[in-house]
N, CA, C and O atoms as a CHARMM CRD file, in Angstrom:
* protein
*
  272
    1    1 UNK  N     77.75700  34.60300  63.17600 PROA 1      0.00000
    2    1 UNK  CA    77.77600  36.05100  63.27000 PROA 1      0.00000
    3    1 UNK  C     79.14200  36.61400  62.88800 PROA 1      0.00000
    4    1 UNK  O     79.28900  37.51100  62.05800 PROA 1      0.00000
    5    2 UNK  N     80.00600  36.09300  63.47300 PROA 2      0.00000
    6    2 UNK  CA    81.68600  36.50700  62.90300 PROA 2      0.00000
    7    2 UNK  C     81.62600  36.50600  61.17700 PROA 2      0.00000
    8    2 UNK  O     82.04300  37.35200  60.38500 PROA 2      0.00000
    9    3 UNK  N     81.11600  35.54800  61.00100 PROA 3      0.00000
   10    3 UNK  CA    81.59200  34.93400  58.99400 PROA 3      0.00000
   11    3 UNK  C     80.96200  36.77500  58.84600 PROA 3      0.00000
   12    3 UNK  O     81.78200  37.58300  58.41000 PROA 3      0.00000
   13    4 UNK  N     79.50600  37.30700  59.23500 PROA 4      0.00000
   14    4 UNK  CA    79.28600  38.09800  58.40900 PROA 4      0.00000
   15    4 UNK  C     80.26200  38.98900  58.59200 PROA 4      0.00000
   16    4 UNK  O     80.75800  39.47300  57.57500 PROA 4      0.00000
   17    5 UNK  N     80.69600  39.35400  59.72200 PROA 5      0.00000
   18    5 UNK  CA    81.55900  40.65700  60.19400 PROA 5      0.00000
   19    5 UNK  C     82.20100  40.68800  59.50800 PROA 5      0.00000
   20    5 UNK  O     82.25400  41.72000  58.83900 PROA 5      0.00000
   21    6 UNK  N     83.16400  39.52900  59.19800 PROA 6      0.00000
   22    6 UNK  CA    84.21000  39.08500  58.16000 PROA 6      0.00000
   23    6 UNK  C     83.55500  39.41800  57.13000 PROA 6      0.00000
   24    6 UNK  O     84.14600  40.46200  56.85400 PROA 6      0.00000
   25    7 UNK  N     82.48900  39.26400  56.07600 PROA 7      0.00000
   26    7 UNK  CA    82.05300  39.39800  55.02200 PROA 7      0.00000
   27    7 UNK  C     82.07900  40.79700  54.92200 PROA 7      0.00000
   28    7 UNK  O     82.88000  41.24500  54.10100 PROA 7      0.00000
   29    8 UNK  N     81.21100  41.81700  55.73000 PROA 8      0.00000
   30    8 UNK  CA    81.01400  42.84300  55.93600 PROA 8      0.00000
   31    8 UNK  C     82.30900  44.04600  55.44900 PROA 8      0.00000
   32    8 UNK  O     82.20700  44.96300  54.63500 PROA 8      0.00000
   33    9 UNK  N     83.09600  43.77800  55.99600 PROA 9      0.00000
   34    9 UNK  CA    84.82700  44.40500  56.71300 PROA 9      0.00000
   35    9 UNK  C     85.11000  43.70700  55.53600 PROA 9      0.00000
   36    9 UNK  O     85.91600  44.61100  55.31900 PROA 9      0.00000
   37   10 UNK  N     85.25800  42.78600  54.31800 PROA 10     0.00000
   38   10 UNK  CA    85.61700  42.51300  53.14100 PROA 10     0.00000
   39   10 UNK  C     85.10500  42.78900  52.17100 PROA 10     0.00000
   40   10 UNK  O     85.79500  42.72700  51.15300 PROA 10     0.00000
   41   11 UNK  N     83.79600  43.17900  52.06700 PROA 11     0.00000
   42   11 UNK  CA    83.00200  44.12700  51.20900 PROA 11     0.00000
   43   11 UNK  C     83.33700  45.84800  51.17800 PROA 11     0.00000
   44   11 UNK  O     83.43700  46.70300  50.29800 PROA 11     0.00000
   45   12 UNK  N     83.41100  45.81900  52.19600 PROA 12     0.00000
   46   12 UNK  CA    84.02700  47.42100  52.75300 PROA 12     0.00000
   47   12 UNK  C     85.07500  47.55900  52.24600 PROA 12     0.00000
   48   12 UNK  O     85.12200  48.46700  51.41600 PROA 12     0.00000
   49   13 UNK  N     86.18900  46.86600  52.45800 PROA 13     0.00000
   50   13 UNK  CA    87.17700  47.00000  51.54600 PROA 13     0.00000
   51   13 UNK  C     87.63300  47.17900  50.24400 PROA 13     0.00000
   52   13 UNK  O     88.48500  47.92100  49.75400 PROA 13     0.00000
   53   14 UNK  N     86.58800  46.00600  49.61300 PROA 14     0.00000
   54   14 UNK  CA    86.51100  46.15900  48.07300 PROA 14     0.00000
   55   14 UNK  C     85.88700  47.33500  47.33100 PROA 14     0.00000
   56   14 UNK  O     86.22600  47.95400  46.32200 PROA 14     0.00000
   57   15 UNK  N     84.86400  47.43200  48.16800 PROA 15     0.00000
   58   15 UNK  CA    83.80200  48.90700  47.67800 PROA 15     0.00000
   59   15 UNK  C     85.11200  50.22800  47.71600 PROA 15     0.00000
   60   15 UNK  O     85.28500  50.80600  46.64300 PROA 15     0.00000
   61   16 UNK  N     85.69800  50.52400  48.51700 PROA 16     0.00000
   62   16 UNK  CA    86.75200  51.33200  48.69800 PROA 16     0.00000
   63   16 UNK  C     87.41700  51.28300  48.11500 PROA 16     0.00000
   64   16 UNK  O     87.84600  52.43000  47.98600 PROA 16     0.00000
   65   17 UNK  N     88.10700  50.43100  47.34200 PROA 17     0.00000
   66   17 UNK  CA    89.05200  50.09700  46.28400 PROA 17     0.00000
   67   17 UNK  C     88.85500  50.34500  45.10800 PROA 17     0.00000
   68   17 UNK  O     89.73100  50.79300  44.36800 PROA 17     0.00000
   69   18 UNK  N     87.42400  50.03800  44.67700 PROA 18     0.00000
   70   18 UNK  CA    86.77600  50.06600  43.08300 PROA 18     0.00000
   71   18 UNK  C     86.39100  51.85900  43.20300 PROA 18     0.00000
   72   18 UNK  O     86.54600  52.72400  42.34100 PROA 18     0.00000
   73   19 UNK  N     85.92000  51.96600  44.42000 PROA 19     0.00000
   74   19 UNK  CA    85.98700  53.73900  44.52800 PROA 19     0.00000
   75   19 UNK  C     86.62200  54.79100  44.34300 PROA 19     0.00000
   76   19 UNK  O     86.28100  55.95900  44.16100 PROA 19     0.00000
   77   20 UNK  N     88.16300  53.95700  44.44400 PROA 20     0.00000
   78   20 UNK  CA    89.15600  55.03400  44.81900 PROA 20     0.00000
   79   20 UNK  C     89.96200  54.69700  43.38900 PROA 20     0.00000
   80   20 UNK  O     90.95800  55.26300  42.93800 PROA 20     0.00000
   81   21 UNK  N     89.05500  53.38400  42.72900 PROA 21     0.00000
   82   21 UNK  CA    89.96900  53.68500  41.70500 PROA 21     0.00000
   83   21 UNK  C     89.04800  54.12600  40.57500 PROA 21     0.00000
   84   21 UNK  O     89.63100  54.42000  39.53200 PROA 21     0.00000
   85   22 UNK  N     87.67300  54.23100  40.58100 PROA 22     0.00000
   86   22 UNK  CA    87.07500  54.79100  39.65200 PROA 22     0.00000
   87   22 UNK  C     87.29500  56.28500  39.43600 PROA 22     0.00000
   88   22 UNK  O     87.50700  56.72100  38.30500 PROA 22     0.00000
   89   23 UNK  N     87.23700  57.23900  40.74100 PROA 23     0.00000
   90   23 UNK  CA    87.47300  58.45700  41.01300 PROA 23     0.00000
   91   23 UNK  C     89.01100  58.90200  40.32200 PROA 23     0.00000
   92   23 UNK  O     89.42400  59.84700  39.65000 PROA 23     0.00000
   93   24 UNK  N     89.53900  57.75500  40.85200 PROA 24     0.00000
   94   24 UNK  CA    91.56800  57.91700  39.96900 PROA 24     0.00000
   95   24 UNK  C     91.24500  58.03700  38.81800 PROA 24     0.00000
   96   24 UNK  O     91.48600  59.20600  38.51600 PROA 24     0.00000
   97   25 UNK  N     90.78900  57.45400  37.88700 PROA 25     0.00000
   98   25 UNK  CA    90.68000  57.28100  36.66400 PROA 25     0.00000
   99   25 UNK  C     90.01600  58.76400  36.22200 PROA 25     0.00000
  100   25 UNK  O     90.49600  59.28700  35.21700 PROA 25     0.00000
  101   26 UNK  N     88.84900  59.51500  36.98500 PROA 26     0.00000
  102   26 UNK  CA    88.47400  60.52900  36.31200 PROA 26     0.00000
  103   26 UNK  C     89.29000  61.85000  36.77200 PROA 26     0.00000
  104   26 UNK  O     88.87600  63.00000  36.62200 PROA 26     0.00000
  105   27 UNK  N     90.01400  61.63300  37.11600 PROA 27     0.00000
  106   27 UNK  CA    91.20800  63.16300  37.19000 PROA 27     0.00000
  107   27 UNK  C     92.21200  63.21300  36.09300 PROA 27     0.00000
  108   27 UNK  O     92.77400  62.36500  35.39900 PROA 27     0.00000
  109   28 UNK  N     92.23000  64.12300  36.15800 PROA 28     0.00000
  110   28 UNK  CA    93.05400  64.47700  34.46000 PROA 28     0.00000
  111   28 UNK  C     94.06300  64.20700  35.53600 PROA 28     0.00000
  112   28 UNK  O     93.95200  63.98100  36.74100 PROA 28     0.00000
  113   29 UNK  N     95.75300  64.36400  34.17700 PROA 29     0.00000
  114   29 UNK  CA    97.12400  64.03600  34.23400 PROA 29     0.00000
  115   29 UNK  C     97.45700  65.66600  34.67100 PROA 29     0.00000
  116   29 UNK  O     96.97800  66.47300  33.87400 PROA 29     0.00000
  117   30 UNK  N     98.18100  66.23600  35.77600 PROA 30     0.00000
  118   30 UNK  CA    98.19400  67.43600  35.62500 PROA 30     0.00000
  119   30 UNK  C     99.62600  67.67300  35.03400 PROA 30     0.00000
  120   30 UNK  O    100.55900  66.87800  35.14000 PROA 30     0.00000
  121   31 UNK  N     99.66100  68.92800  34.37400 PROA 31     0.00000
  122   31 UNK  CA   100.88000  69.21000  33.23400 PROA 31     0.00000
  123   31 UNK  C    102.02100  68.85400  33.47900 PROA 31     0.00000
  124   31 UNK  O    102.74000  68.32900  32.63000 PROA 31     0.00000
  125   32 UNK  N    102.47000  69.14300  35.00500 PROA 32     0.00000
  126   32 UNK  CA   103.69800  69.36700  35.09800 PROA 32     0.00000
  127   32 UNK  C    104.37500  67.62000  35.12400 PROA 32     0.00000
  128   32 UNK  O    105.53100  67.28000  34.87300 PROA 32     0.00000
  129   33 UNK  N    103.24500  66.77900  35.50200 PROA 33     0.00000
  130   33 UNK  CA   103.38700  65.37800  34.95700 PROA 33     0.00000
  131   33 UNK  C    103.10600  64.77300  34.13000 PROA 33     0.00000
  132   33 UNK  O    103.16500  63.55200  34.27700 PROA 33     0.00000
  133   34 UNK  N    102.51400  65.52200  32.43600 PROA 34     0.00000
  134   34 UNK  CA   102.21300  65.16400  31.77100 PROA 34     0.00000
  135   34 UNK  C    103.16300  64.56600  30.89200 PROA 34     0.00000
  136   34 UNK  O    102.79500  63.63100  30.18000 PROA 34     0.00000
  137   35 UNK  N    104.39900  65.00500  30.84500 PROA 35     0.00000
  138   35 UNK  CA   105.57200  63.93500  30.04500 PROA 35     0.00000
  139   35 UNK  C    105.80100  63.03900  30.32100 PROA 35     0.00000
  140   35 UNK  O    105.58500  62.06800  29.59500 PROA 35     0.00000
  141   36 UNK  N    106.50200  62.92800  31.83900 PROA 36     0.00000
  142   36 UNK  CA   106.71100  61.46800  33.00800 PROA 36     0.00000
  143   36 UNK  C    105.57300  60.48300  32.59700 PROA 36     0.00000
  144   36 UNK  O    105.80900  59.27700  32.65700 PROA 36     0.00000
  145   37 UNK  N    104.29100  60.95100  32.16200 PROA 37     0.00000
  146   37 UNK  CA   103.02500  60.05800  32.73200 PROA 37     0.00000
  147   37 UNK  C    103.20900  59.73800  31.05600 PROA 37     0.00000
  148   37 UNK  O    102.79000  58.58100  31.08400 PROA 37     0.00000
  149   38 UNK  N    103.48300  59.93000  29.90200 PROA 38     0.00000
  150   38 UNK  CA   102.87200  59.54600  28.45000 PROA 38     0.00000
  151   38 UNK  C    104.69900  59.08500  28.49600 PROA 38     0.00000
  152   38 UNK  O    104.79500  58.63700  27.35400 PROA 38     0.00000
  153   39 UNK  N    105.61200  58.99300  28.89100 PROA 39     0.00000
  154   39 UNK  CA   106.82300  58.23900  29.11300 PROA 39     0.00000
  155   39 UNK  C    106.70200  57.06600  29.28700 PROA 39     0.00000
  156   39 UNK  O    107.07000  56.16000  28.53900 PROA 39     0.00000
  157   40 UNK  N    105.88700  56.95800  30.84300 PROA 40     0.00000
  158   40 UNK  CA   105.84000  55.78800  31.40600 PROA 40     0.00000
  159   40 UNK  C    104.52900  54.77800  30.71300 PROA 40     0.00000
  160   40 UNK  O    104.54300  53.59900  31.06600 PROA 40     0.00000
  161   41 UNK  N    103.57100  55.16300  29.88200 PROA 41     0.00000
  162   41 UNK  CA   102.47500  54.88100  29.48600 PROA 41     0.00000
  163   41 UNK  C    103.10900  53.94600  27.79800 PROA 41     0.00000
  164   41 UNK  O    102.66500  52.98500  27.16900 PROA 41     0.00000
  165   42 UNK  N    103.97600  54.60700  27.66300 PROA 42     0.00000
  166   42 UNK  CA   105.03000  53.71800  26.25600 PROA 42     0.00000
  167   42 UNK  C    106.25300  52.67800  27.22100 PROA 42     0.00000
  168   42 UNK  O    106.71900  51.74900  26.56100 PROA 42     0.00000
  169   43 UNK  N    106.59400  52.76000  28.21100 PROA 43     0.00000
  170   43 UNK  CA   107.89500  52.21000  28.61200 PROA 43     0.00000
  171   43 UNK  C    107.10400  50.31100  28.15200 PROA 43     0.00000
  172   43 UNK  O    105.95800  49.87200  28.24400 PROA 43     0.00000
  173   44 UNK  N    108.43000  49.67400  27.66900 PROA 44     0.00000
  174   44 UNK  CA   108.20700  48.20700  27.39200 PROA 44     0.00000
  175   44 UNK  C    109.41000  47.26800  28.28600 PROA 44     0.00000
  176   44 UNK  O    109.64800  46.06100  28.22700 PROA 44     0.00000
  177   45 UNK  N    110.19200  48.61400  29.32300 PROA 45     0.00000
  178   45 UNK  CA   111.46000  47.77300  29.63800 PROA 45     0.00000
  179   45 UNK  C    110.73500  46.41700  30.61300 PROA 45     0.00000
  180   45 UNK  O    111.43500  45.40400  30.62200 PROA 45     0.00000
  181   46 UNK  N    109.63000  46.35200  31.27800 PROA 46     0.00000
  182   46 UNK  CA   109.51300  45.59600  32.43100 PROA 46     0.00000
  183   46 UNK  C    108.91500  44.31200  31.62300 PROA 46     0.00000
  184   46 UNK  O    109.14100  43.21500  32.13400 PROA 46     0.00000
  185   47 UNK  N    108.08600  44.35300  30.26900 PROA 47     0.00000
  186   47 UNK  CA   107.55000  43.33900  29.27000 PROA 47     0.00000
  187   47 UNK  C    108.79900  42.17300  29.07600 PROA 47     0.00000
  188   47 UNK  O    108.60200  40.95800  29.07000 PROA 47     0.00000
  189   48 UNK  N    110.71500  43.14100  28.84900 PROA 48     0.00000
  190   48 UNK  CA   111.64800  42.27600  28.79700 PROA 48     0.00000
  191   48 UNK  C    112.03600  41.15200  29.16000 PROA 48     0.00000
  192   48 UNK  O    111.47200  41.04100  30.24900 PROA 48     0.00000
  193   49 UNK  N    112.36300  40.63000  29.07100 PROA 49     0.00000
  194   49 UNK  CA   112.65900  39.00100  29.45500 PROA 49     0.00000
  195   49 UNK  C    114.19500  39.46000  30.22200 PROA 49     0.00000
  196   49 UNK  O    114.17800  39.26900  31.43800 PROA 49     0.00000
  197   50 UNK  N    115.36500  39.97400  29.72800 PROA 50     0.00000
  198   50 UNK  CA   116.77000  40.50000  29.48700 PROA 50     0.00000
  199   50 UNK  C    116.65900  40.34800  31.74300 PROA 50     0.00000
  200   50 UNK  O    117.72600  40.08400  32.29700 PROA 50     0.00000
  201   51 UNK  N    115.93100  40.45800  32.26400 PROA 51     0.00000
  202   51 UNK  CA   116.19300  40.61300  33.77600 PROA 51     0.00000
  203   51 UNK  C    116.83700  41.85800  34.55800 PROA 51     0.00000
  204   51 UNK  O    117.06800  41.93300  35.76500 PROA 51     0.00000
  205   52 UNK  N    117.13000  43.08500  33.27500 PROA 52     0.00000
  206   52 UNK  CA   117.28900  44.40700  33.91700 PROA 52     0.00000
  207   52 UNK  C    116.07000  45.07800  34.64300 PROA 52     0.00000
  208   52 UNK  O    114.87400  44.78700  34.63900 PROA 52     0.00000
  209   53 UNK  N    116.77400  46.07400  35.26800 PROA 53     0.00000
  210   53 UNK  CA   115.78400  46.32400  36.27700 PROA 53     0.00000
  211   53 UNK  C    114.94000  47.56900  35.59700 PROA 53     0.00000
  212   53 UNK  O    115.38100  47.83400  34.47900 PROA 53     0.00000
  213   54 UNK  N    113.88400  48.35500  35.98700 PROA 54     0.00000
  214   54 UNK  CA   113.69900  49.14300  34.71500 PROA 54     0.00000
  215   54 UNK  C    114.24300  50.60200  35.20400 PROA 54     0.00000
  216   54 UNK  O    114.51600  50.68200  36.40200 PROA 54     0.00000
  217   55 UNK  N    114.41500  51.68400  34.45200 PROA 55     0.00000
  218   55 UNK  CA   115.08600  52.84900  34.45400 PROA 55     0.00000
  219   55 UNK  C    114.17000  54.23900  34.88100 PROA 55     0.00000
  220   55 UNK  O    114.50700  55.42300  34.84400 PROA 55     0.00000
  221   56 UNK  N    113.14700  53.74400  35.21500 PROA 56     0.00000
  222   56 UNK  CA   112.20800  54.99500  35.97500 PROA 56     0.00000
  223   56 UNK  C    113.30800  54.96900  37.12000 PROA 56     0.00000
  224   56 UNK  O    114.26200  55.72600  36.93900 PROA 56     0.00000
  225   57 UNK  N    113.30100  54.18600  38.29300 PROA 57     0.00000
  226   57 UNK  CA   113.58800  54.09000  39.27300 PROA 57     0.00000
  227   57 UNK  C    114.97000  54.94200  39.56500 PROA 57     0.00000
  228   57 UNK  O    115.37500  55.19800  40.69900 PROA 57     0.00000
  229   58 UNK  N    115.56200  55.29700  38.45500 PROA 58     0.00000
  230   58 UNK  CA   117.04600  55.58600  38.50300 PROA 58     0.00000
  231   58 UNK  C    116.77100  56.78100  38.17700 PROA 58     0.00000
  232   58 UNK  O    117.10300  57.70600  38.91900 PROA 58     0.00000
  233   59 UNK  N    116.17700  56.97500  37.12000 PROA 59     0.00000
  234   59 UNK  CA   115.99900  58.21000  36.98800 PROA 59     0.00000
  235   59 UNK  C    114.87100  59.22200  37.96200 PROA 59     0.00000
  236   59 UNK  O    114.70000  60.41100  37.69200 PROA 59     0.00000
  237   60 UNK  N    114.25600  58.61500  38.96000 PROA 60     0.00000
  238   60 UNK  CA   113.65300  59.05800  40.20100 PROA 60     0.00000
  239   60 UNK  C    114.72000  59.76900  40.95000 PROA 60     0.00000
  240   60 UNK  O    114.93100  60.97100  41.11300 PROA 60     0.00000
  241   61 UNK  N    115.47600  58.45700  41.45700 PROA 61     0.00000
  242   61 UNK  CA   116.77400  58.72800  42.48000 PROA 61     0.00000
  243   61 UNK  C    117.59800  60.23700  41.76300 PROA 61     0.00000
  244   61 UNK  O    117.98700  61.16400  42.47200 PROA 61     0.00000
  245   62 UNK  N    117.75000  60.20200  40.08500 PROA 62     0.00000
  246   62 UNK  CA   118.27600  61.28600  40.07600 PROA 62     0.00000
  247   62 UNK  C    117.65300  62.69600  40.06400 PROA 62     0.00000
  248   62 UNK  O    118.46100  63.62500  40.04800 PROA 62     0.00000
  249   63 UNK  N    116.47900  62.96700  40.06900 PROA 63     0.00000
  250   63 UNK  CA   115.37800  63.90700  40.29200 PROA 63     0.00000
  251   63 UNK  C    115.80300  63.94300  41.82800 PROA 63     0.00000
  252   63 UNK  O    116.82600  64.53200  42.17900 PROA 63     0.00000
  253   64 UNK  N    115.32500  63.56500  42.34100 PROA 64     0.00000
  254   64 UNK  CA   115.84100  63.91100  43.88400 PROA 64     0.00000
  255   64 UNK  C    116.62800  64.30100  43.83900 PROA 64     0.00000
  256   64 UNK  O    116.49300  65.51700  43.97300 PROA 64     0.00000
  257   65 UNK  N    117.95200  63.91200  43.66000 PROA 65     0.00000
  258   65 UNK  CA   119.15100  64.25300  44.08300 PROA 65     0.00000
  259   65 UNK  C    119.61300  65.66900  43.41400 PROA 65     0.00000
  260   65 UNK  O    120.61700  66.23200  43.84800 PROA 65     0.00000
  261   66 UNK  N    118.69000  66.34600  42.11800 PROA 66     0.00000
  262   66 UNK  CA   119.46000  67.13900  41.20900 PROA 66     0.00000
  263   66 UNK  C    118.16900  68.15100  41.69900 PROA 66     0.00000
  264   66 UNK  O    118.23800  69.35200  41.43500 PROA 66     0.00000
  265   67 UNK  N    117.06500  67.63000  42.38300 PROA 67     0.00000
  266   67 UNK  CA   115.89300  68.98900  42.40400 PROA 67     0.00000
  267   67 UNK  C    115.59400  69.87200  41.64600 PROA 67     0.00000
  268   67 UNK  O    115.53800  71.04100  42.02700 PROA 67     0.00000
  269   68 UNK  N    115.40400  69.59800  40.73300 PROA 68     0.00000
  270   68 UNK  CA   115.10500  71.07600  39.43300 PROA 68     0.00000
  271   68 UNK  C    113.99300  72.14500  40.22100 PROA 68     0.00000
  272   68 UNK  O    113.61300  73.16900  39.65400 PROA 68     0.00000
């Protein structure tokens, strides 16, 4: 009786996952993230071998810090 619960509560999970990402997929990009998002959709820094770290992250930290 447990294995199913377990089965159950792991099906549930997955169903939720493939849900939440089918639904993701059908929402448009909204504008004001439409550059960031066709930026990050070309970036090749993380494909690198070189072991830098990649430059979204930095340029996050400076969005915060500068708040437009």
């Amino acid at each position: 009786m447990d294995i199913l619960i377990m089965i159950a509560v792991l099906s549930g999970f997955i169903g939720l996952y493939i849900g939440t990402m089918y639904l993701n997929n059908r929402v448009a990009v909204p504008e004001s993230c439409k550059e960031a998002y066709l930026e990050a959709q070309s970036c090749e820094s993380c494909a690198s071998r070189s072991g830098k770290s990649c430059g979204f992250s930095d340029t996050l930290e400076f969005m915060k810090e500068v708040k437009l």
